[in-house]
C-alpha positions as CSV (number, residue, x, y, z in Angstrom):
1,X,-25.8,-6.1,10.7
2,X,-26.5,-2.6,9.6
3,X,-27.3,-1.0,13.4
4,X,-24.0,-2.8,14.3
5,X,-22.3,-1.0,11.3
6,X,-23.8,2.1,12.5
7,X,-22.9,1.7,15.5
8,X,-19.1,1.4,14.6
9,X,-19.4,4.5,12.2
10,X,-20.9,6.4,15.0
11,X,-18.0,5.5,17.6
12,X,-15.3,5.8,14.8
13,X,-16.6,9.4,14.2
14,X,-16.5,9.9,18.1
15,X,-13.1,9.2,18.5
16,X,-12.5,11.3,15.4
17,X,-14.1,14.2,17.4
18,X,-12.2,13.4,19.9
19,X,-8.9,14.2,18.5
20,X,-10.3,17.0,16.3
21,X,-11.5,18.5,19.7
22,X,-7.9,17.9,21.5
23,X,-6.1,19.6,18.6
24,X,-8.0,22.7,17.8
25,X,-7.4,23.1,21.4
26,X,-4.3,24.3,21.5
27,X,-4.8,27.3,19.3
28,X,-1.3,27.4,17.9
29,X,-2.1,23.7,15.9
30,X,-3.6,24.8,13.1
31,X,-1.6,27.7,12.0
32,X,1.7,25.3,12.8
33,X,0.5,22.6,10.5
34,X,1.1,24.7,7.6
35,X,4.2,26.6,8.7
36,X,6.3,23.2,8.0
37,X,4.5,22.7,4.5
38,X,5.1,26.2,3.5
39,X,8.6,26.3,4.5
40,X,9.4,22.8,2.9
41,X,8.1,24.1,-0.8
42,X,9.4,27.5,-0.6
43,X,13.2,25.9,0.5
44,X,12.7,23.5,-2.2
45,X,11.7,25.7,-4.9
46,X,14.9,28.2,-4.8
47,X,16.7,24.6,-4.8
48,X,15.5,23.6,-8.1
49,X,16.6,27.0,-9.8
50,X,20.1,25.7,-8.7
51,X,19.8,22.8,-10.4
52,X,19.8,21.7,-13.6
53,X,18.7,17.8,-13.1
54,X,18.5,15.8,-16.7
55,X,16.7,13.3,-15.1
56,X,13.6,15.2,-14.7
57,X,14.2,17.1,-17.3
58,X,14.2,20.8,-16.0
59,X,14.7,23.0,-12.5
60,X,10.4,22.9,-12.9
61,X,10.3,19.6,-13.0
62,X,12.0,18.7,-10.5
63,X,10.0,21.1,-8.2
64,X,6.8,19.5,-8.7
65,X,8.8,16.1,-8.4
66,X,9.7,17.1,-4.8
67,X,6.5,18.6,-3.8
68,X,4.8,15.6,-4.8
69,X,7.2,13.6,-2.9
70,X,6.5,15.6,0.2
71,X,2.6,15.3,0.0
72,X,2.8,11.9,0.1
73,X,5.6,11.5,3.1
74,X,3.2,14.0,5.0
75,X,0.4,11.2,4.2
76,X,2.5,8.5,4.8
77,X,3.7,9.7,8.1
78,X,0.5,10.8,9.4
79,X,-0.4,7.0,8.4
80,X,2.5,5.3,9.8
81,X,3.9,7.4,12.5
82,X,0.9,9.4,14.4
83,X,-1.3,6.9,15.7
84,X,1.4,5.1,17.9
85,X,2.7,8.8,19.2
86,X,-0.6,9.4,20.5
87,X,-1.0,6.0,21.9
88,X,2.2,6.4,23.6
89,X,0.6,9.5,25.3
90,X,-2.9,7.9,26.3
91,X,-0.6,4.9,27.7
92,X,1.1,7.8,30.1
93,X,-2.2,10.1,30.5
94,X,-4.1,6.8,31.4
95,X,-7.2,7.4,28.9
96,X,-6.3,4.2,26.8
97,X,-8.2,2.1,29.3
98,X,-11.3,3.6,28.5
99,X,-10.9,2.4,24.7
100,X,-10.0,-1.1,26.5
101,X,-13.1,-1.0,28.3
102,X,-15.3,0.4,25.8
103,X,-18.2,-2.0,23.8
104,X,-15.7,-0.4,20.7
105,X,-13.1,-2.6,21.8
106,X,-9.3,-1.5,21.7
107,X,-8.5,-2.8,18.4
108,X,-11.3,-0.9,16.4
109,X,-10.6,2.2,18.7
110,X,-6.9,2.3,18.0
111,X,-7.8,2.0,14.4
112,X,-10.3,5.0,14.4
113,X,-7.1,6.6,15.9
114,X,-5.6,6.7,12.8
115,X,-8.8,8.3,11.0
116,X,-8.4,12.0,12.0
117,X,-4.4,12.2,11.2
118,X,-4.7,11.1,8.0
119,X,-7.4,13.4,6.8
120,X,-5.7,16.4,8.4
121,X,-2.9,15.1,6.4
122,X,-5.0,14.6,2.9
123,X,-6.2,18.5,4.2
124,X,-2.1,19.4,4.4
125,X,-1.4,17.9,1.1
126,X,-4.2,19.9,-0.7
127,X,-2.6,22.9,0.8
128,X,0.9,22.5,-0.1
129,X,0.3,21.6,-4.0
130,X,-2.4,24.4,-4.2
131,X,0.2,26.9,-2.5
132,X,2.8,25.7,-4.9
133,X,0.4,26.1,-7.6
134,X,-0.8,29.6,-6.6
135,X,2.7,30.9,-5.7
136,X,5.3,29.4,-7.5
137,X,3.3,28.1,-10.4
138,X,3.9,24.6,-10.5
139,X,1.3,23.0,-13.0
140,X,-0.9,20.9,-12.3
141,X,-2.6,18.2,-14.7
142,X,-6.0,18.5,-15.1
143,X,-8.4,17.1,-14.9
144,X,-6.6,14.1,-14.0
145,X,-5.6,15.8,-10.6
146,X,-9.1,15.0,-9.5
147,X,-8.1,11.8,-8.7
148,X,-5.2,12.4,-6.6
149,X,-7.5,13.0,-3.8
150,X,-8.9,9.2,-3.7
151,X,-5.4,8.2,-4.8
152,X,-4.0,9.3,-1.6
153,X,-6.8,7.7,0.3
154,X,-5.9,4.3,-1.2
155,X,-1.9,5.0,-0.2
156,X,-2.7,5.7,2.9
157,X,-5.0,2.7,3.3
158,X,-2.0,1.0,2.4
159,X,0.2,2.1,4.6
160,X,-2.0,1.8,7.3
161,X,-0.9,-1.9,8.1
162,X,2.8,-0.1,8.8
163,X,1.0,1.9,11.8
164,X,-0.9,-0.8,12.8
165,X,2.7,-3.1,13.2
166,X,4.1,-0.2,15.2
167,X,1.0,-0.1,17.1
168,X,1.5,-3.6,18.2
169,X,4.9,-3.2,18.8
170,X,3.9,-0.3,21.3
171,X,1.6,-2.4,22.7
172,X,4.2,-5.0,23.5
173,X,7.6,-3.4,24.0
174,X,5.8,0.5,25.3
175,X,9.6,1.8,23.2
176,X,9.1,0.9,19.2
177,X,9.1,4.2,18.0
178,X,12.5,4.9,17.4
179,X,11.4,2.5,14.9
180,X,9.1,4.6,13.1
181,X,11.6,7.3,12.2
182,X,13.6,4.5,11.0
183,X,11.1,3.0,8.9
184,X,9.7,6.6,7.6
185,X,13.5,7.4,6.3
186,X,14.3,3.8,4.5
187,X,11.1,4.5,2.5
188,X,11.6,8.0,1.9
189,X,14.7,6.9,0.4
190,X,14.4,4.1,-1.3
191,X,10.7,5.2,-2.6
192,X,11.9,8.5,-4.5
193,X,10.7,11.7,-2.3
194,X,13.4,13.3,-3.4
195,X,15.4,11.9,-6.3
196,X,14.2,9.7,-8.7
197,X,14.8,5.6,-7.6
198,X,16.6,5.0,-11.4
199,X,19.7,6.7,-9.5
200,X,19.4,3.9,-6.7
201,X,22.5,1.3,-6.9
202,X,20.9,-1.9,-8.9
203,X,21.8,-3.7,-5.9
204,X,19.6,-1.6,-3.6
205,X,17.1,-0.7,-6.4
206,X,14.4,-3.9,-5.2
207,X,13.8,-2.5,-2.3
208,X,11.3,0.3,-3.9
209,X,9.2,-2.1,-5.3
210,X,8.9,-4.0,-2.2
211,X,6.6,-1.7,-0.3
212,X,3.5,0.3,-1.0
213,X,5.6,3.9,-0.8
214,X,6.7,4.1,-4.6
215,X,3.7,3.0,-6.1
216,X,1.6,5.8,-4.3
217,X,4.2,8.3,-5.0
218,X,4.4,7.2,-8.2
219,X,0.1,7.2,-8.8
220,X,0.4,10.8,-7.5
221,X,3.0,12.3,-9.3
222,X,1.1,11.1,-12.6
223,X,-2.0,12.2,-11.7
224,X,-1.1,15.7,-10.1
225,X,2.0,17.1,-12.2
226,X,2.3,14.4,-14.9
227,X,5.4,13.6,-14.3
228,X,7.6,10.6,-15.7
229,X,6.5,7.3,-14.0
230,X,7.9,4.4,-13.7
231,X,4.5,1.9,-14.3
232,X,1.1,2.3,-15.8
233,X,-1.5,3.9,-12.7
234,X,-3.3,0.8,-13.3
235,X,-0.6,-1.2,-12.4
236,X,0.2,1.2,-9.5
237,X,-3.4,1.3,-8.0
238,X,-3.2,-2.5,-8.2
239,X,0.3,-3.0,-6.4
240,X,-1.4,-0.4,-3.5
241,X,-4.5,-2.7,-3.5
242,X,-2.3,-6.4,-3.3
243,X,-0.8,-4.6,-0.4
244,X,-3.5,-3.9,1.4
245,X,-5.5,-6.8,1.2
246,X,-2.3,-9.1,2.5
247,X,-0.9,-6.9,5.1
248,X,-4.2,-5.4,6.6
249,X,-5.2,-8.7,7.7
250,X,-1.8,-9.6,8.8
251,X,-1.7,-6.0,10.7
252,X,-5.0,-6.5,12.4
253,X,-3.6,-10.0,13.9
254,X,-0.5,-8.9,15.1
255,X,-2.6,-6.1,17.3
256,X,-5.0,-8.2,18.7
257,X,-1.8,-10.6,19.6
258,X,-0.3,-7.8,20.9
259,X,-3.1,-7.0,22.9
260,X,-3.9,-10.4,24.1
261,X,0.1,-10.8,25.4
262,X,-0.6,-7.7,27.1
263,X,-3.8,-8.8,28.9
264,X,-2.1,-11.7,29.7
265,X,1.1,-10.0,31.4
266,X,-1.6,-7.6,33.1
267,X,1.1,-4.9,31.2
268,X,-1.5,-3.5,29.0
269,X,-2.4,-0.1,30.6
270,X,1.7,0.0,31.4
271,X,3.8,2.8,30.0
């Protein structure tokens, strides 16, 4: 058992390299990944002094309320929407046969796929809160802010599932990512990134507790700014947990479904 795990480890970290490899290679990538961060806080920032928003209690806090919020739709993106980009592009460069053909398999080689976005996204998020620290002098709650790091590990585990689905769908259909950007702004909304999800209509207000968004953003938000939440973290880490021990499973079937339709309609290296 344990020289099979290593073995796994040791191809997930390959196809890790991989991708780390294909985007310090353009040399632009890094530097670009932090213009969009930077930009998004600063605009923010001279927002809040316009506002006076009772709700969060002061121009501040609703600062750190939004830079939270955008941390954690970098990490959900990068979770959700990345993987099935860049399988889109190995589908039309004609490299995603060799993960088919590979002792890794295609299902465990589409899911290291996802390991390299989000930790350049968990590297992102560390960036923005510490620039919004350093800069505009948004507090931060320590020590508890310690935590955020795993906390954001665990949401992104969650979310995972959500790439996975459009994964499959890719898989099936080669056009589900219009899809993504669908998905990516019902949960923005209806999760809180920017506004707080008390100022949803009642009849719209279930929605944020029916995925795994608003508890993560929530979990963060206490644990890096203290800010006003809506449930205990406990409570939060457990909702982010449920979710990913029901839909991971479920996620993990639908791909290799997806895949054997594929096989089956000889469609599977098709783009």
């Amino acid at each position: 058992m344990r020289p099979a795990l290593r073995a796994h480890a040791a191809a997930t970290l390959a196809v890790v390299e991989r991708d780390a490899r294909l985007f310090l290679s353009y040399r632009l990538r890094p530097l670009m990944l932090l213009v969009g961060p930077v930009t998004t806080v600063t605009l923010f920032y001279y927002v809040s002094r316009l506002l006076n928003p009772a709700a969060l209690g002061s121009a501040d806090g609703y600062f750190a309320y939004v830079v939270i919020g955008v941390v954690a739709l970098g990490v959900l993106t990068a979770a959700l929407g990345t993987t099935p980009v860049a399988l889109r592009q190995e589908l039309v460069a004609g490299t995603f046969e060799r993960l088919v053909l590979s002792p890794f398999g295609a299902i465990r080689g589409l899911t290291a796929m996802m390991v390299f976005p989000v930790v350049q996204a968990l590297f992102v998020a560390t960036f923005t809160v510490i620039y919004a620290a350093l800069v505009f002098g948004m507090e931060i709650s320590w020590p508890d802010a310690l935590l955020a790091g795993p906390a954001a590990l665990l949401g992104a585990i969650a979310f995972a599932p959500f790439g996975l689905l459009t994964i499959a769908g890719v898989m099936l259909v080669k056009q589900a990512l219009g899809g993504v950007s669908i998905l990516l702004t019902a949960m923005s909304i209806f999760a809180g990134v920017y506004f707080p999800v008390a100022l949803l209509p009642d009849a719209l207000r279930w929605v944020s507790e029916v995925q795994p968004f608003t508890p993560a953003l929530d979990l963060l938000r206490g644990l890096v700014s203290s800010a006003p939440t809506t449930s205990e973290p406990w409570l939060d880490v457990a909702k982010l947990v449920g979710f990913t021990l029901v839909l991971f499973p479920l996620s993990l079937w639908a791909l290799a479904r997806s895949l054997d339709i594929s096989r089956r309609r000889g469609t599977i290296i098709e783009y």
